[in-house]
MARKEDO-266132 format. One record per residue (C-alpha): residue in three letters; x, y, z. Coordinates in steps of 0.5 Angstrom, whole numbers. Example, Ala and Ser with C-alpha at 12.3 -4.5 7.8 and 13.67 -1.06 7.14 Angstrom:
SITE  aa     x     y     z
SITE Ala    25    -9    16
SITE Ser    27    -2    14
***
This chain:
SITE  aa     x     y     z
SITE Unk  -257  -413    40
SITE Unk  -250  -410    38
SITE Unk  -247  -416    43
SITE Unk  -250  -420    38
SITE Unk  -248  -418    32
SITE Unk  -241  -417    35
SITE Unk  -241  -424    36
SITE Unk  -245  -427    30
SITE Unk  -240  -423    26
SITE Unk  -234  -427    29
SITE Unk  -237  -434    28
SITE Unk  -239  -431    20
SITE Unk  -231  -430    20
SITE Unk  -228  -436    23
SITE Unk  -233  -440    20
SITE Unk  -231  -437    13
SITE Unk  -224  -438    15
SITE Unk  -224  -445    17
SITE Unk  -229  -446    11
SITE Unk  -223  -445     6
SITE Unk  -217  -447    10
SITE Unk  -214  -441    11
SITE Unk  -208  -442    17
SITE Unk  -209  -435    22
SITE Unk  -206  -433    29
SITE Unk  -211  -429    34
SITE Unk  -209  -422    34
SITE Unk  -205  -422    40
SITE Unk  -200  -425    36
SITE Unk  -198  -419    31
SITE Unk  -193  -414    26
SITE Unk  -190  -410    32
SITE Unk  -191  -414    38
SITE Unk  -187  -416    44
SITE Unk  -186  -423    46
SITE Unk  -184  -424    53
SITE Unk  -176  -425    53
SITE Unk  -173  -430    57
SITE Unk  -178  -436    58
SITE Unk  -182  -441    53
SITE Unk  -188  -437    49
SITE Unk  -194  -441    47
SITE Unk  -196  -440    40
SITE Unk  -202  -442    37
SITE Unk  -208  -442    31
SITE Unk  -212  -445    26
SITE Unk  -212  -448    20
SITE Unk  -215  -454    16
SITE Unk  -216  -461    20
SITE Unk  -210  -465    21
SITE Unk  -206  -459    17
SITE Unk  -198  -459    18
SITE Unk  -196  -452    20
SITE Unk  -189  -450    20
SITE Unk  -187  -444    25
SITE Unk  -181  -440    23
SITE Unk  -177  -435    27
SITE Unk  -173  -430    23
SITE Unk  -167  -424    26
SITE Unk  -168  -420    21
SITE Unk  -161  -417    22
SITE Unk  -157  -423    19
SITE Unk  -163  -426    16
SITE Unk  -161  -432    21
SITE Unk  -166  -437    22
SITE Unk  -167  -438    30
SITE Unk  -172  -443    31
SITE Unk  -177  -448    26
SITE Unk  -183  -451    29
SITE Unk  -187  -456    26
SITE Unk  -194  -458    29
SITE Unk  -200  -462    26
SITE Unk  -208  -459    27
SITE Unk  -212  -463    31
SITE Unk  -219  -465    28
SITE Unk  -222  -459    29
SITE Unk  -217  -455    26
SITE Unk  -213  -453    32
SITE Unk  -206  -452    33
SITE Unk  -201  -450    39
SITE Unk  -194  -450    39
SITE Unk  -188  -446    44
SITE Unk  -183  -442    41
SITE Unk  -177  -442    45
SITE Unk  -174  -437    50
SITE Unk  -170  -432    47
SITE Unk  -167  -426    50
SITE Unk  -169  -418    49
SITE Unk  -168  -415    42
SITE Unk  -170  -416    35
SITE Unk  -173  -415    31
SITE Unk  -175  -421    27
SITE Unk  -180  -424    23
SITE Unk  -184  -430    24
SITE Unk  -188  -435    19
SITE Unk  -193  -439    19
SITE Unk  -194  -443    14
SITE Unk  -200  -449    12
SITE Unk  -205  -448     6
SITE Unk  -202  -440     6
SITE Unk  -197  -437     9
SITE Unk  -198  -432    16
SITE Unk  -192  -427    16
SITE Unk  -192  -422    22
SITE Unk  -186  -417    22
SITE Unk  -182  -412    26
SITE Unk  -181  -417    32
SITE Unk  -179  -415    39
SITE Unk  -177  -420    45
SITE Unk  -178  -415    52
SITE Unk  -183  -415    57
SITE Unk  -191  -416    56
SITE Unk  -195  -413    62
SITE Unk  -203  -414    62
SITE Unk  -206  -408    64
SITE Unk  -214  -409    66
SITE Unk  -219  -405    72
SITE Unk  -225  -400    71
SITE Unk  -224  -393    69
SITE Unk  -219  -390    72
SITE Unk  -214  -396    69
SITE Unk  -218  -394    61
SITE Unk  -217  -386    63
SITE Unk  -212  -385    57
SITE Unk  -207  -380    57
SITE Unk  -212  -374    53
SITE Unk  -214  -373    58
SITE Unk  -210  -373    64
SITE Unk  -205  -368    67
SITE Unk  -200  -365    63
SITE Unk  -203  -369    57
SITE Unk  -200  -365    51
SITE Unk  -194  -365    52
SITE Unk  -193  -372    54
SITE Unk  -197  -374    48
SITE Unk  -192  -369    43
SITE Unk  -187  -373    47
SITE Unk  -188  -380    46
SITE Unk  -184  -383    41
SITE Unk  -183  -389    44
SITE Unk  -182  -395    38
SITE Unk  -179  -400    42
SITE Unk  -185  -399    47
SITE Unk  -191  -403    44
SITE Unk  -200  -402    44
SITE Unk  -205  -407    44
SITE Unk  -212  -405    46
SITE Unk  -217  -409    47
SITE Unk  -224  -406    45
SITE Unk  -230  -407    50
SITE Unk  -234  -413    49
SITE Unk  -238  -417    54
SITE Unk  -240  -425    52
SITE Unk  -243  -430    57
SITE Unk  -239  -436    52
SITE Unk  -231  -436    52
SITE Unk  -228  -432    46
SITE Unk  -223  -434    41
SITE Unk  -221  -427    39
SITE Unk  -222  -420    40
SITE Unk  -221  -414    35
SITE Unk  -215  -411    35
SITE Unk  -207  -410    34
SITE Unk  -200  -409    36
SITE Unk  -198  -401    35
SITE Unk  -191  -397    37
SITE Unk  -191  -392    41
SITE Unk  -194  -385    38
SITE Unk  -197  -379    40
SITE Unk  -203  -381    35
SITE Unk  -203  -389    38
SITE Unk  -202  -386    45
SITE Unk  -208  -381    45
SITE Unk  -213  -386    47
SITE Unk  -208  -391    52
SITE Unk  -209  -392    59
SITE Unk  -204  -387    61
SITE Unk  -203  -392    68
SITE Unk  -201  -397    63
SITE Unk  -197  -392    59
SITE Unk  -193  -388    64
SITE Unk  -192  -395    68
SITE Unk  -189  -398    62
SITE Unk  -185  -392    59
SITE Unk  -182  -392    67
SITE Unk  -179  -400    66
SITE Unk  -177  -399    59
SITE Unk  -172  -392    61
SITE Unk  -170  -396    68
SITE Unk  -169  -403    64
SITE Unk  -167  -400    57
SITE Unk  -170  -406    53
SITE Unk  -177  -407    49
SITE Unk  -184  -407    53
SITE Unk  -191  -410    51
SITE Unk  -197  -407    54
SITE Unk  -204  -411    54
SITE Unk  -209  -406    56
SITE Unk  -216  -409    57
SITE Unk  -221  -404    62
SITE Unk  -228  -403    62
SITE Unk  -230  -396    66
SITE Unk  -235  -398    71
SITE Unk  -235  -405    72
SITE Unk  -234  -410    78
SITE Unk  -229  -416    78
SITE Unk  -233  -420    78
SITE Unk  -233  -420    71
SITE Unk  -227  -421    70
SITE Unk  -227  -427    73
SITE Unk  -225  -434    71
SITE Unk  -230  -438    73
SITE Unk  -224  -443    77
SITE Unk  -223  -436    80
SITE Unk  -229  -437    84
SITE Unk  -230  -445    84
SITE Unk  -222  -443    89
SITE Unk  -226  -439    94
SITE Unk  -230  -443    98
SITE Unk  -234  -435   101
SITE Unk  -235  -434    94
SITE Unk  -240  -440    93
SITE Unk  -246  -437    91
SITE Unk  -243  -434    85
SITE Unk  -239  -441    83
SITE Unk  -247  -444    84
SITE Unk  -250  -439    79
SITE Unk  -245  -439    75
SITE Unk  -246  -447    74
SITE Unk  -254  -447    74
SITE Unk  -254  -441    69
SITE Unk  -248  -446    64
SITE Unk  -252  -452    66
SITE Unk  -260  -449    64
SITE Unk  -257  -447    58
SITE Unk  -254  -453    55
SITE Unk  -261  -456    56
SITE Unk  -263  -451    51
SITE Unk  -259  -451    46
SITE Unk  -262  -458    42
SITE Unk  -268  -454    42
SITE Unk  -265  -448    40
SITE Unk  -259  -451    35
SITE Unk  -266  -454    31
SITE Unk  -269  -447    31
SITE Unk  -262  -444    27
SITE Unk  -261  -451    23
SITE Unk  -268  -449    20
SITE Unk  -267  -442    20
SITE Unk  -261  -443    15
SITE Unk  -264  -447    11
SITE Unk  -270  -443    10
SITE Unk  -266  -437     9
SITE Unk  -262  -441     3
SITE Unk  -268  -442    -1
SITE Unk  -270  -434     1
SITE Unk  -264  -433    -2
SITE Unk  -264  -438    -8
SITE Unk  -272  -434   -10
SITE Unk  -270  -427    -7
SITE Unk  -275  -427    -3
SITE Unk  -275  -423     4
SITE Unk  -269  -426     9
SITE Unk  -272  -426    16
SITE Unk  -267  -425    22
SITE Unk  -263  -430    25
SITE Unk  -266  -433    32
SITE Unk  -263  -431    37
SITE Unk  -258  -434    41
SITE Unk  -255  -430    47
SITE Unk  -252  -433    53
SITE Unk  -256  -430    60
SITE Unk  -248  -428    62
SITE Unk  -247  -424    57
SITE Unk  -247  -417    60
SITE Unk  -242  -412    62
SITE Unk  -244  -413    69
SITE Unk  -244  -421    70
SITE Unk  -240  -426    73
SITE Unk  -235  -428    68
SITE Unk  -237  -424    62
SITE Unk  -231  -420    61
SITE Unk  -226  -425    62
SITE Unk  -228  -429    57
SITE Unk  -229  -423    52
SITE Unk  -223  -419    53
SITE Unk  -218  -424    58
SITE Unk  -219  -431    54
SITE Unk  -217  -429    48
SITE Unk  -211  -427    49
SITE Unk  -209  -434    53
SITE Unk  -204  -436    55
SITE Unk  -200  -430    51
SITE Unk  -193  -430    55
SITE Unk  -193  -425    60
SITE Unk  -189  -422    65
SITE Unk  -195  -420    70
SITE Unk  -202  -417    71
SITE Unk  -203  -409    74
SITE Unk  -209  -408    76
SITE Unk  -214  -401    78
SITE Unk  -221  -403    80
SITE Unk  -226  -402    86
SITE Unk  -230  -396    84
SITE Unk  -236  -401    83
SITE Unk  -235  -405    89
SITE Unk  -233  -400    94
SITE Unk  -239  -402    99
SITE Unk  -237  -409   100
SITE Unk  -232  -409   105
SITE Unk  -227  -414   106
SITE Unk  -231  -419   101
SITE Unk  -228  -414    96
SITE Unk  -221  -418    98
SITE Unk  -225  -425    97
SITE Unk  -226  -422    90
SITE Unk  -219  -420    89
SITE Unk  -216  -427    91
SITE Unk  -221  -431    86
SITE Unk  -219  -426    79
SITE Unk  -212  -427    81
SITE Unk  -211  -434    83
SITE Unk  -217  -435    77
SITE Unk  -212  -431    72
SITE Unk  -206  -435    75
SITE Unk  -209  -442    74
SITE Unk  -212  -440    66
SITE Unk  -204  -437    64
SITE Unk  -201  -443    67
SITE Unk  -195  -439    69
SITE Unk  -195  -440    77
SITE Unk  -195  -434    82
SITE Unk  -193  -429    76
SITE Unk  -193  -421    79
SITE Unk  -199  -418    80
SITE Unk  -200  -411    82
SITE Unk  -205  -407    84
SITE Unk  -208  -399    86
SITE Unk  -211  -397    91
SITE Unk  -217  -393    90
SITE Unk  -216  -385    91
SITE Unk  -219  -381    97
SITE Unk  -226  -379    94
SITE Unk  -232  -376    97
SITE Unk  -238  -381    96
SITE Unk  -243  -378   100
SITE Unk  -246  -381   106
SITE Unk  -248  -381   114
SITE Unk  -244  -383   120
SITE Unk  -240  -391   118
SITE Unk  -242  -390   110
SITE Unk  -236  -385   110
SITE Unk  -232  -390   112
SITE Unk  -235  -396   106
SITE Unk  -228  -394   102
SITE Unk  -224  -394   108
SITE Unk  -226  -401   108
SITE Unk  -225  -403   102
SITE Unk  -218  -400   103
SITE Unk  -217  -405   109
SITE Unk  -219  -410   103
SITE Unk  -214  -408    98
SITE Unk  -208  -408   104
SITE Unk  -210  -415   106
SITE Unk  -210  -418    99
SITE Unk  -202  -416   100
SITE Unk  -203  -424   103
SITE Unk  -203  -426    97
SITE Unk  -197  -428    94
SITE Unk  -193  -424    90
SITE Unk  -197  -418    90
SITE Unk  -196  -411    91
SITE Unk  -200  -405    91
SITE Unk  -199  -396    90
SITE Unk  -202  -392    94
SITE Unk  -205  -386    92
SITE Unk  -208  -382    98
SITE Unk  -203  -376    96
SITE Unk  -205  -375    89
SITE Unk  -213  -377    89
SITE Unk  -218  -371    87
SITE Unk  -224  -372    92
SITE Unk  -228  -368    88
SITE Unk  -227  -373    82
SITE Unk  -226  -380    82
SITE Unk  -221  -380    76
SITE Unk  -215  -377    80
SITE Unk  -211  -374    73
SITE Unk  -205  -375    76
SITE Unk  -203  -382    73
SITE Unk  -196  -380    72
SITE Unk  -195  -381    79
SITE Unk  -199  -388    79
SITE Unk  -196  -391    73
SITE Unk  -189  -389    77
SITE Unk  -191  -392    83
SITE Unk  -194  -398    79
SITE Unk  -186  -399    76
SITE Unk  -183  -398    83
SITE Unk  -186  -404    85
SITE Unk  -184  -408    79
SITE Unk  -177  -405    79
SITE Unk  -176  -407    86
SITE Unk  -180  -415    86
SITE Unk  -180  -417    80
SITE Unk  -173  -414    77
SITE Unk  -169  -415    83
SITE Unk  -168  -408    84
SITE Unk  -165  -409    91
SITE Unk  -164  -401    91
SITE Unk  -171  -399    90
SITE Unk  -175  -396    95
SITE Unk  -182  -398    92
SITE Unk  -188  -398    98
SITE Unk  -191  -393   102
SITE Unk  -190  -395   111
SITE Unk  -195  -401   112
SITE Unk  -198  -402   118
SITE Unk  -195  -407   122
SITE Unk  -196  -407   129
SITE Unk  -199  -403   136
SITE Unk  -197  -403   143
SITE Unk  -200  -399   148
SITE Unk  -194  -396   152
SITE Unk  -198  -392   158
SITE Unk  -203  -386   156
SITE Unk  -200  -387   148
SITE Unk  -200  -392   143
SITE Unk  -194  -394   140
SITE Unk  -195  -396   131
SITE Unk  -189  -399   127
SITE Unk  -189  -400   120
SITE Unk  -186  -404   114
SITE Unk  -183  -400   108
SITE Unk  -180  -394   112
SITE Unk  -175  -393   107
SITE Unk  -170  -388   109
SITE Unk  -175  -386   115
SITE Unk  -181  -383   117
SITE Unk  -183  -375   116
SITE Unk  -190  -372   114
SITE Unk  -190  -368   106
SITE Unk  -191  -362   109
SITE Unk  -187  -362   116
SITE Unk  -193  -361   119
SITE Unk  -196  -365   125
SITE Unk  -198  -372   123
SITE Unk  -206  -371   120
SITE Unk  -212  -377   121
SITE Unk  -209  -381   127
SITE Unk  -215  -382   131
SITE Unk  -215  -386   137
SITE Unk  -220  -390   142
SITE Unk  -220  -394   148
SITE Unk  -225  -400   151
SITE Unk  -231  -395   149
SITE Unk  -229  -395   141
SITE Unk  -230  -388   143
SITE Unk  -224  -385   137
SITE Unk  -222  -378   138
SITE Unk  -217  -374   133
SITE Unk  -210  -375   137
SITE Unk  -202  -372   137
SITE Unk  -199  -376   133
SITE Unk  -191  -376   133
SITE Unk  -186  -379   129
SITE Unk  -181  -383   133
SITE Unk  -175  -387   130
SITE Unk  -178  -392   125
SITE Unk  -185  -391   130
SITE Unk  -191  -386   131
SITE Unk  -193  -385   137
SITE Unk  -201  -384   138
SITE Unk  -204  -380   144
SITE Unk  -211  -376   146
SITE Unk  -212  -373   153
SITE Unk  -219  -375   151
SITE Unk  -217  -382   152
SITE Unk  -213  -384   158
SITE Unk  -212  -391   156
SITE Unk  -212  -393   149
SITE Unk  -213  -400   146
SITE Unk  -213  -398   139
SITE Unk  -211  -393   133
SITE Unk  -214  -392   127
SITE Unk  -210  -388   121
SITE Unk  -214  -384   115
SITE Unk  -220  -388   116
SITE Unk  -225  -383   112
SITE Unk  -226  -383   105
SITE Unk  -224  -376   104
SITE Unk  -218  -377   109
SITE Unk  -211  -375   104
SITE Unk  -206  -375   111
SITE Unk  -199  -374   110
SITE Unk  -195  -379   113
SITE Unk  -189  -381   108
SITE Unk  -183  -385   108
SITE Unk  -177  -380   106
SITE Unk  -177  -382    99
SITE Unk  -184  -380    99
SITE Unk  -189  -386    99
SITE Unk  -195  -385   103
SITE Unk  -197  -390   108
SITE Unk  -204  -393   107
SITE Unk  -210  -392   111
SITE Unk  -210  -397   117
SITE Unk  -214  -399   123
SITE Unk  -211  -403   130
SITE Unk  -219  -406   131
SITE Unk  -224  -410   129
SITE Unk  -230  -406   130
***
């Protein structure tokens, strides 16, 4: 019932605000926002049909005029234009003039990052380690806030609920402390504005999150796409039935209202997706209404609620970023990703090994391209899985957006990745991508969770030395290895790093 009251509400509003012509924004365009430097911003709204709007954009410095756009609504009130690359700084001023006059304040041009996932994306920093003194130590104006509240919908959105805020201890209590310490990490190494999009639901699956040309691009994903398609299909062949319900229901009410008589509830017209936990859901309430908002790229923390799934989870994963990419029309932007933290899920023989599964999903989402993910097997909780060390993930999260996507050709920003094995006697030779300055333990203790098996995929725990780039893997259980397999439990927190303090992520040679 409150879904629908959320979503009558929003039709009641836009209804009365194109009723009296009134020119307006969605919230995402708002006093103290960051635009996305260095590249064209879409700009769009509503006004009456055939409406001239006029956008300017003023620096307030100077009071010069940067740009000036004139643009004529469509029939149905609509309106899209393109404000023009322009560098960091501010701030400004824009207008947008038609029947009335919009005037948003305190502008800043910078770089604007979507942050989204499940509850350890939403965890805000209140409740994270060190939180007072990290909360009396934000003051951060140049970094700006938006936060998307929670609203699911089976019908695409125009807007959502919220606004652009400065960085404060009483506005940054309740972020997501990943996208906070991510973005505080870009902002002291890149010295310019950063705008962050937070929108995070705990406890949900991707795919909800979904666009529907996410899972139309996968063919693994058929069924999805199917149910999808028949769900939309059954409820466009009831809406005649159900728009003459409320076309009656309006008119009865209006005479209930002229005689002060009993007004009696609105029929209902609820789409069967408009659930948290149902395809699509989320996306067209907390995504599609900020499209196509300029960004940068996406970060994203999410898997809790898909864990048992395997490498499916990967097919998952390509749908929401090819389907986030496809709906921005930005191409390949940046999209960088967590990999869940070691957690005791409880569970027999192979269901321990479900996280470490998804594990090997999420490292084989880095095939896409430019992706990237952090690996947290050295700061997770597994009696807790919402680890309070976002600090570090927000950190790591900044690595890779320093060193990829910033050209930061210095920065050390992966974890070892697991490369590739060979079989040299009694032991098993692994190399690995992301050494950095080389291979060590965090402990310098002997290397931990290496297991090793041969042809009766038998594992057993094995010696594990580091030698050059290289680990050398063997076991005097197993006199001829054929395969490796590294942290493959969901409690494993195993201690090999690169020198500069990344941990590798958890791997197997086999396919078993």
């Amino acid at each position: 019932m409150k879904l629908l009251i959320v979503v009558i509400s929003s039709m009641v509003l836009l209804s009365h605000l194109y009723a009296f012509g009134e020119v307006r924004l969605p919230r995402v365009f708002g006093s103290n926002m960051v635009l996305q430097r260095d590249m064209p911003v879409p700009i769009w709204g509503w006004a009456c049909a055939n409406e001239n709007v006029t956008i300017t954009l003023i620096r307030d410095s100077n009071g010069e005029t940067v740009s000036t756009l004139e643009v004529v609504a469509d029939e149905k009130g609509d309106w899209k234009s393109e404000l023009p690359s322009t560098e960091a700084g501010g701030p400004y001023t824009l207008t947008v003039d038609g029947g009335n006059t919009v005037k948003l304040s305190n502008i800043l041009f910078g770089e604007v990052w979507v942050c989204s996932g499940q509850s350890n994306m939403e965890w805000p920093v209140n409740a994270s380690d060190n939180s007072q003194d990290e909360i009396a130590a934000a003051d951060y104006p140049n970094i700006r806030l938006f936060h998307i509240p929670r609203v699911a919908s089976g019908l695409p959105m125009l807007d959502v609920d919220a606004q652009w805020r400065t960085t404060t201890p009483d506005n940054i209590r309740h972020f997501s402390a990943v996208a906070y310490y991510f973005g505080r990490h870009l902002y002291n190494q890149l010295d310019i504005p950063i705008g962050l999009i937070n929108t995070s639901w705990g406890g949900t699956r991707i795919e909800p999150w979904t666009p529907p040309i996410g899972f139309d691009a996968i063919p693994a994903l058929s069924s999805i796409s199917d149910e999808i398609n028949d769900i939309d299909t059954n409820y466009r062949a009831q809406l005649p039935e159900k728009i003459t319900e409320i076309e009656e229901w309006i008119s009865e009410t209006k005479d209930a209202i002229e005689n002060n008589s009993t007004v009696i509830q609105m029929p209902e017209n609820i789409h069967p997706l408009t659930n948290s936990g149902r395809p699509t859901s989320l996306y067209n309430a907390m995504i599609y209404p900020i499209v196509p908002y300029a960004i940068r790229g996406a970060l994203w923390y999410q898997g809790e609620s898909n864990m048992p799934e395997g490498m499916m989870y990967h097919e998952k994963m390509k749908a929401l970023i090819s389907g986030w990419r496809d709906v921005w029309g930005q191409g390949e932007f940046p999209f960088y990703f967590v990999q869940l933290a070691p957690f005791n899920y409880g569970g027999q023989d192979d269901e321990t090994e479900r996280l470490a599964r998804l594990w090997e999903a999420q490292s084989a989402t880095l095939s896409v391209a430019n992706t990237g993910m952090v690996v947290t097997t050295d700061v997770g909780n597994i009696r807790d899985i919402h680890p309070r060390n976002k600090q570090a993930v927000g950190l790591r999260l900044a690595l890779w957006a320093l060193g990829k996507t910033y050209g930061k050709n210095d920065i050390v920003y992966s974890g070892p990745l697991y490369k590739s094995m060979q079989v040299e006697g009694e032991s098993i030779r692994c190399s690995f991508d992301h050494i950095g300055g080389g291979l060590t333990s965090s402990d310098d203790q002997s290397l931990t969770w290496f297991e090793i098996a041969g042809e009766d995929k038998q594992f057993y725990k094995a010696n594990a030395v580091v030698d050059g780039d290289s680990v050398v893997v063997s076991s005097e259980n197993v006199s001829s290895p054929v395969a490796v397999r590294f942290g493959w439990d969901q409690i494993a927190e195993p201690n090999l790093i690169n020198k500069e303090g990344l941990p590798a992520s958890p791997f197997r040679t086999d396919s078993w």
